[in-house]
C-alpha positions in Angstrom: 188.0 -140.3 143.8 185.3 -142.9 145.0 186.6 -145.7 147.5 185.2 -148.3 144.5 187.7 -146.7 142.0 190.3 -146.8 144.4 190.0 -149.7 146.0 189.8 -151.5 141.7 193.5 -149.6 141.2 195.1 -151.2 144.4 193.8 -154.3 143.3 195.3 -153.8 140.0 198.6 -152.4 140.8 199.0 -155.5 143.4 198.7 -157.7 140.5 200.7 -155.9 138.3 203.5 -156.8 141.1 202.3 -160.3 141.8 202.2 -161.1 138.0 205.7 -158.8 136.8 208.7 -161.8 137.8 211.1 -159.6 136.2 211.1 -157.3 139.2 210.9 -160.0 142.1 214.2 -161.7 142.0 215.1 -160.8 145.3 218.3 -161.9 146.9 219.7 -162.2 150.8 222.1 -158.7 150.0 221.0 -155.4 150.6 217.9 -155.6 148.5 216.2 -158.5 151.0 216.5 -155.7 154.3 214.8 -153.3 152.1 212.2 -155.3 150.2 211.3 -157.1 153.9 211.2 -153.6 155.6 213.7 -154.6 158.5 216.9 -155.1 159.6 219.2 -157.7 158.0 219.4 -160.9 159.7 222.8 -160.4 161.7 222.3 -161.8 165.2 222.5 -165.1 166.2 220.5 -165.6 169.5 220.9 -169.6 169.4 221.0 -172.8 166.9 218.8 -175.8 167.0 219.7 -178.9 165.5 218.5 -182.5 165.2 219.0 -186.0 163.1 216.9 -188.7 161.2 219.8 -191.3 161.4 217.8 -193.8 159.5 217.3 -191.9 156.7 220.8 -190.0 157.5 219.3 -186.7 157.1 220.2 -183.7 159.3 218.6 -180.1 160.1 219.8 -177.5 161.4 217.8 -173.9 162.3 219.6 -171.0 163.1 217.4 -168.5 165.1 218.2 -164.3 164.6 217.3 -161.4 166.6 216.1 -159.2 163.8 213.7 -162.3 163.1 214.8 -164.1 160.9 215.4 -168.2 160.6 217.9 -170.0 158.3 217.2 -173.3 157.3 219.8 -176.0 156.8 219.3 -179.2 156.0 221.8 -182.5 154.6 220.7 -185.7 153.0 223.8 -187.9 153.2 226.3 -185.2 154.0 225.2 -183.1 151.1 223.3 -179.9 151.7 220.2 -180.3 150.0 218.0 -177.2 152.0 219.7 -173.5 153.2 217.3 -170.7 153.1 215.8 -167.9 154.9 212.9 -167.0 156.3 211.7 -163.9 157.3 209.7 -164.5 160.3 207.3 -161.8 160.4 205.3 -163.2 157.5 204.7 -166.3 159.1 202.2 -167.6 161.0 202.3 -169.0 164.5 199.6 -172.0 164.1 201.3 -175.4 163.9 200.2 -177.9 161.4 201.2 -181.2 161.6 200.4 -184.7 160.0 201.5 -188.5 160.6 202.2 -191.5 158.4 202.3 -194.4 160.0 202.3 -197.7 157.5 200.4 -199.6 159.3 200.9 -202.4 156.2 204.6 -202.9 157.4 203.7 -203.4 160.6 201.9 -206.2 160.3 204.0 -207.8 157.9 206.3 -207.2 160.5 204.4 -208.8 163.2 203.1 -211.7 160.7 206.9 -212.8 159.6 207.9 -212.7 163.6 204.9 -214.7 164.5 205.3 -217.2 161.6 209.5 -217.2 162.8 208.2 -218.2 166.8 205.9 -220.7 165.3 208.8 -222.1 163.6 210.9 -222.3 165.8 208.5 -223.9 167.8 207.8 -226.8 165.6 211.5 -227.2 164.6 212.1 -227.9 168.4 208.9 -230.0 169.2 208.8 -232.7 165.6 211.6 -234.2 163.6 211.0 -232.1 161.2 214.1 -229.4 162.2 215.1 -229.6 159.0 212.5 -227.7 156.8 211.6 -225.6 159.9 214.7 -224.1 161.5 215.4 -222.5 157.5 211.8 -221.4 157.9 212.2 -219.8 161.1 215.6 -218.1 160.2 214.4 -217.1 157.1 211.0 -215.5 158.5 212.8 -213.6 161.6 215.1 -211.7 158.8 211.8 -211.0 156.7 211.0 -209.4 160.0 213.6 -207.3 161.4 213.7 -205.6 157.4 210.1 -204.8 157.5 210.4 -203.0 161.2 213.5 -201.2 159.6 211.2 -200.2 156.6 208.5 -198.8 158.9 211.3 -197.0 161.3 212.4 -195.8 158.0 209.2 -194.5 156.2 206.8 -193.3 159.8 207.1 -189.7 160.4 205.6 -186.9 161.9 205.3 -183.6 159.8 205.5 -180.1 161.6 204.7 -177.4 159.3 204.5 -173.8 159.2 203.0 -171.5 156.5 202.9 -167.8 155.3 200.3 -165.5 157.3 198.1 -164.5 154.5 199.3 -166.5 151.2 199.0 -169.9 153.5 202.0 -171.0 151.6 204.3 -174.0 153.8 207.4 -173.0 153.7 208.8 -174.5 157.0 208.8 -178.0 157.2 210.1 -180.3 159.7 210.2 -183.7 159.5 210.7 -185.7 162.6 211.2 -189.9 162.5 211.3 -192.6 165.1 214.3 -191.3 166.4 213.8 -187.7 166.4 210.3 -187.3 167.2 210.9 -185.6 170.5 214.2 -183.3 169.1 211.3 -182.3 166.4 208.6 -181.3 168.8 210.7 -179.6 171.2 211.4 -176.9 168.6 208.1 -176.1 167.8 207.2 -173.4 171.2 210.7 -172.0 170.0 209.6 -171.5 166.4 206.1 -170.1 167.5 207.8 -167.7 169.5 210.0 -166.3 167.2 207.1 -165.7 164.8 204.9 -163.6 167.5 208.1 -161.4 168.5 208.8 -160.9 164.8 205.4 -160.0 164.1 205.6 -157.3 166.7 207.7 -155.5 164.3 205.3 -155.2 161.0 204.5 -152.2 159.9 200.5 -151.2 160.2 199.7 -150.7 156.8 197.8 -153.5 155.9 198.3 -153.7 152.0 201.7 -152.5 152.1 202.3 -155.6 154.5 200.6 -158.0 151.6 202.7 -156.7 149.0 205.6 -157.2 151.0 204.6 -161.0 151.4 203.8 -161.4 147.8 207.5 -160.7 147.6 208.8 -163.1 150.1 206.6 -165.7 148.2 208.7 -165.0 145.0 212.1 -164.7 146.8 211.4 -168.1 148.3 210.1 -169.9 144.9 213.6 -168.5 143.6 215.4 -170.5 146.5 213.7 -174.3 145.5 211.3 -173.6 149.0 207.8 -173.1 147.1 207.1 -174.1 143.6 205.4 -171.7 141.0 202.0 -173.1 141.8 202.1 -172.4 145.5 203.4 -169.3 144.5 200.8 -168.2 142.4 198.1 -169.8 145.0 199.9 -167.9 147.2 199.5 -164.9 145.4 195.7 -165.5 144.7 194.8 -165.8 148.5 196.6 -162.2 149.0 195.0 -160.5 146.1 191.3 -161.6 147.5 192.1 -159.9 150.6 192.4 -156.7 149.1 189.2 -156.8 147.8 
């Protein structure tokens, strides 16, 4: 058969997979170890943990020695986030992304200059009586916008899928986790490489194999059907 011909099938049957949901509702029981092509996560080698107080959220990862990582997470004592990711399809490279509101911050800083000036002419003319309020009133306007910004900067590490370049992982790290956050990140990369020392060689066999994860993880809230199906367009033009 000429490579053309066969190289149009593989295509085809690949998108016969990528395209057939009724087959790709894949769960964390016995049919995840087989569809994934490795051992069930079993192992715990170590947990990692940290908190956004502010916005009283809290994560918790929880690395395995087949290579695998469950995700936790709780937004005011609820559990909001637990999945798990198989690391081997990720990859290693680190994304990450800032938002800092600069806006706040100089409301911020204009309230607590107006407050000193205030202050300053409620102790130096007569006139205490409109500017003390003033002052009072200003340095209040201040302190909320400051918690405002604490509570909206953060600092975004994310990872994504090797070939669908879906993210997956994200971790979100604010004014008082921003160190916790980062420190996790050689730990994460690691993981991936050692877990990537276990794929199989086959090239296409790997991509359908991370077509699936894609569709186990849109089943489990972690993608949406649109990064799915980019997802699934990125792997299918690889096969080309």
């Amino acid at each position: 058969m000429p490579l053309d011909s066969t190289a149009s099938m593989t295509a085809e049957f690949i998108h016969r997979i990528a395209t057939d949901e009724t087959t790709e509702h894949i769960s964390l029981g016995e049919d995840f170890a087989v569809l994934a092509g490795a051992e069930e996560p079993e192992k715990i080698t170590h947990r990692f943990e940290f908190s956004n107080r502010l916005c009283r959220k809290r994560t918790q990862l929880v690395f395995y020695a087949e290579g695998y990582l469950r995700v936790r997470q709780w937004q005011h004592k609820k559990q909001v986030l637990d999945y798990m990711l198989s690391l081997r399809f990720l990859s290693p490279e680190i994304r990450t992304s800032r938002r800092i509101p600069m806006r706040v911050l100089q409301v911020a800083g204009g309230c607590a200059g107006f407050a000193a000036l205030c202050g300053l002419l409620s102790w130096l003319t007569p006139w205490n009586i409109v500017f003390t309020p003033a002052a009072v009133v200003s340095g209040i306007a201040a302190a909320i916008a400051v918690l405002i910004f604490l509570y909206i900067a953060n600092e975004r590490t994310m990872f994504s899928t090797a070939a669908g370049n879906a993210a997956v992982l994200t971790l979100i790290g604010t004014a008082d986790s921003f160190k916790r956050c980062r420190s996790v990140r050689p730990e994460i990369v690691s993981a991936i490489k050692g877990a990537q020392a276990k794929n199989i060689q086959d090239r296409s066999d790997y991509l359908r194999q991370e077509m699936r994860e894609h569709y186990r993880l849109r089943e489990y809230g972690v993608i949406d059907h649109d990064d799915c199906s980019e997802a699934t367009r990125r792997i299918l033009a690889q096969f080309g």
